[in-house]
N, C-alpha and C positions, 0 to 999 in steps of 0.2 A: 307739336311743340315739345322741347328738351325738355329734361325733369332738371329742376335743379335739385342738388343731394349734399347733405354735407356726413358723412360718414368718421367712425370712431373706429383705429383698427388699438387694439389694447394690445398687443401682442403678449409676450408671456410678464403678464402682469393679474395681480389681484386673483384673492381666492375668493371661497364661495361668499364667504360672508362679506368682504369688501365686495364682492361683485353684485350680492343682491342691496348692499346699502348706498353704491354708486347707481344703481339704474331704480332705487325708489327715489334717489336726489335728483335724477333725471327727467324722471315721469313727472315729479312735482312741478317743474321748472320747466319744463318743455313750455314755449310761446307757441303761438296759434300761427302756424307756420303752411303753405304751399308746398313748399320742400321736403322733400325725401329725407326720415334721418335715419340714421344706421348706425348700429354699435357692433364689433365685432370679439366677444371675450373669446378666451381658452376654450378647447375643445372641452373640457370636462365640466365644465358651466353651461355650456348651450339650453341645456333642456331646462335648467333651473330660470336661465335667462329671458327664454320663451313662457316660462307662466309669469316669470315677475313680469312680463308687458304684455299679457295677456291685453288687457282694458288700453293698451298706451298703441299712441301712433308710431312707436317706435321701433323700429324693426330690426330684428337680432341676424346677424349673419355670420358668416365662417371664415377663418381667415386662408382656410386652404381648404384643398381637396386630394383625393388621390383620381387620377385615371381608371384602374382597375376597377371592375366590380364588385371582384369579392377576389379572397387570394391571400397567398402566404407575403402577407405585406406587412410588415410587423411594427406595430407603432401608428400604423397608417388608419383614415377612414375614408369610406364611400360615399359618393354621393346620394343613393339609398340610404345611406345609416344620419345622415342630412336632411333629407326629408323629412324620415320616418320622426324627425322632433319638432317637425315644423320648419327648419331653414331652409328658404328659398335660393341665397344669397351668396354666392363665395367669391373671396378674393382668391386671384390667381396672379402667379408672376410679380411678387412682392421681391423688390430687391436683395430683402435680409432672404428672400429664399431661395434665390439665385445664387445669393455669394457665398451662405453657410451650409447650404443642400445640394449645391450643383445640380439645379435647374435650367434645362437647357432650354431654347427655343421647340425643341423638336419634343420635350419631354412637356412645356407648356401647352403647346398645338395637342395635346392627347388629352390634359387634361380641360382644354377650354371643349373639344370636341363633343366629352363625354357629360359635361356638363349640360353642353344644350341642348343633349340627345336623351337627358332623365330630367330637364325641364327647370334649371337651377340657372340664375340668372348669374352672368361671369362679370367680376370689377375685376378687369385687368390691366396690371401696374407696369410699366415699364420707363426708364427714365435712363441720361447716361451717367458716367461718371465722370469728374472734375478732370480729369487727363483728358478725354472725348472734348467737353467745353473747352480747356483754354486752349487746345490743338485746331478747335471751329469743326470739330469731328460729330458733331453734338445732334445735327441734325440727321446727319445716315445713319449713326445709331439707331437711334427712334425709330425713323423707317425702317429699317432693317428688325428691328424688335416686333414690329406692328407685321409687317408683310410676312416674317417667318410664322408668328403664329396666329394670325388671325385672315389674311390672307386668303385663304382656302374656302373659307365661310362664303354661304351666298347670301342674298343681300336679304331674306327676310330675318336669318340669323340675328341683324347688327339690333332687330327689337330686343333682345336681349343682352345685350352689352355694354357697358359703363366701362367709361376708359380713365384711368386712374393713372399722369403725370405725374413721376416724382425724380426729380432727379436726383442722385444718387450723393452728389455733396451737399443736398440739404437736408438729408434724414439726418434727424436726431443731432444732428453738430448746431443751431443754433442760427447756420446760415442758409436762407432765406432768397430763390431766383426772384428777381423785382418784378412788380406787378408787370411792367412793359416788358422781363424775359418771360411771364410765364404766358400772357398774351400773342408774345411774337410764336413760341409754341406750340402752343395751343392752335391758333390760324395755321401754323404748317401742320397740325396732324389733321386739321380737319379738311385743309386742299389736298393731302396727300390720301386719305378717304376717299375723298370727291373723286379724285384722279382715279381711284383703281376700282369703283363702285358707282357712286352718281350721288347727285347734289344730296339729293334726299336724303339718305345713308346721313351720309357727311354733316348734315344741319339737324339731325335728329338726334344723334347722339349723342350723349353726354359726357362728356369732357371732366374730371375733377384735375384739381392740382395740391401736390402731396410734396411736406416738405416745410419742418417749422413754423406750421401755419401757426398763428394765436392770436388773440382777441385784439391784441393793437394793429395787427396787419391785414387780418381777414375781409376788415370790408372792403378797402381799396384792390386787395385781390382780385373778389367776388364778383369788382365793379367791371371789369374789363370782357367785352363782349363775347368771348370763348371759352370763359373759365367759367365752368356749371356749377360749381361747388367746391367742396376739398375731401380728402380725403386725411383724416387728423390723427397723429399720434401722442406725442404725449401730453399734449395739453386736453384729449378725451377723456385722460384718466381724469380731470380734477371735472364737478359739474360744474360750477360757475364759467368755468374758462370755457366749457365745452358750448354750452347754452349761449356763451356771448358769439363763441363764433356762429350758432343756428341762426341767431339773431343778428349778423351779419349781410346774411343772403340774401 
């Protein structure tokens, strides 16, 4: 059975002190849940983040990784220097890090590879953008995003993969694919799984949908049979918002 997950990506938000007094509002508040939760801060918070939820169900992740192991990679880290603090968990293929990093498909396949070759569970994001939708171009995107870097994997791999929908004009603008787009979605990434792997695959894995999700719209989201979770941006930073949408699922 799929994990359902509702995930916090913070991006470059919140320093250490707002970060340690958002994840002790967190821990308080956290409901007795089945579901997977995830917060994801700044690289230079990780290890602080990891003792504040030492005692918590709450599990701290990374919003990137590099490919490399070690190397004149400057500014970069490893999925060893990820471990070595306790995170299991990276996000890969976020669209702010496609569109401001020049992340390719061929550059994401290396870093999902090395990921689940040092044992680091991959959320990977891909979604289109609003030219792709209203052209009906929307769907070979996706697939094509999905087949270029994940693809390659064989099929005990996919136990470690969380797939993170977002389409690309709903970050952070306000709008919002409707429960019945992110559902029709949803059901084509997971026949199109099915199709290039087998049922299993495809009905095991966990699906989230990313994209102004918030507390007025998350449950109806949540409700529709392909969407496992979400994966939340700005309404993660506030705890109430965030707890309502856990409490959603």
């Amino acid at each position: 059975m799929r994990s359902k997950i509702v995930a916090g990506n913070w991006k470059m938000n919140k320093n250490l002190d707002e970060t340690e007094t958002l994840l002790s509002a967190l821990s308080a508040k956290l409901p007795d849940t089945d579901a997977e939760v995830m917060v994801a801060p700044t690289y230079i918070n990780l290890t602080a983040a990891v003792r504040n939820l030492e005692s918590s169900k709450i599990e701290v992740i990374a919003q990137n990784m590099h490919f490399a192991e070690s190397g004149a990679y400057t500014g970069e880290i490893s999925a060893d220097m990820l471990l070595n603090v306790g995170i299991n968990t990276a996000i890969i293929g976020h669209s702010e890090r496609r569109a401001y990093f020049g992340e390719t498909d061929d550059i994401l396949a290396k870093k999902v590879t090395t990921a689940l070759e040092k044992g680091i569970r991959v959320m990977f994001c891909f979604g289109e953008e609003l030219e792709d939708r209203k052209s009906g171009n929307h769907f070979k995107v996706v697939e094509e995003q999905l087949k270029n870097a994940l693809f390659a994997l064989d099929n005990a791999a996919w136990s470690n993969i969380i797939l993170a929908y977002e389409p690309v004009w709903a970050i952070g603008t306000g709008e919002t694919a409707s429960p019945e787009q992110a559902q029709e979605m949803h059901a084509f990434i997971r026949k199109t799984i099915g199709e290039a792997f087998d049922s299993s695959v495809a009905n095991n894995v966990s699906i989230l949908y990313g994209g102004s999700v918030k507390p007025g719209n998350a449950e109806e989201i949540f409700s529709k049979p392909d969407v496992d979770g979400g994966l939340i941006g700005g309404a993660s930073l506030v705890a109430d918002d965030f707890i309502a949408i856990v409490k959603a699922i």
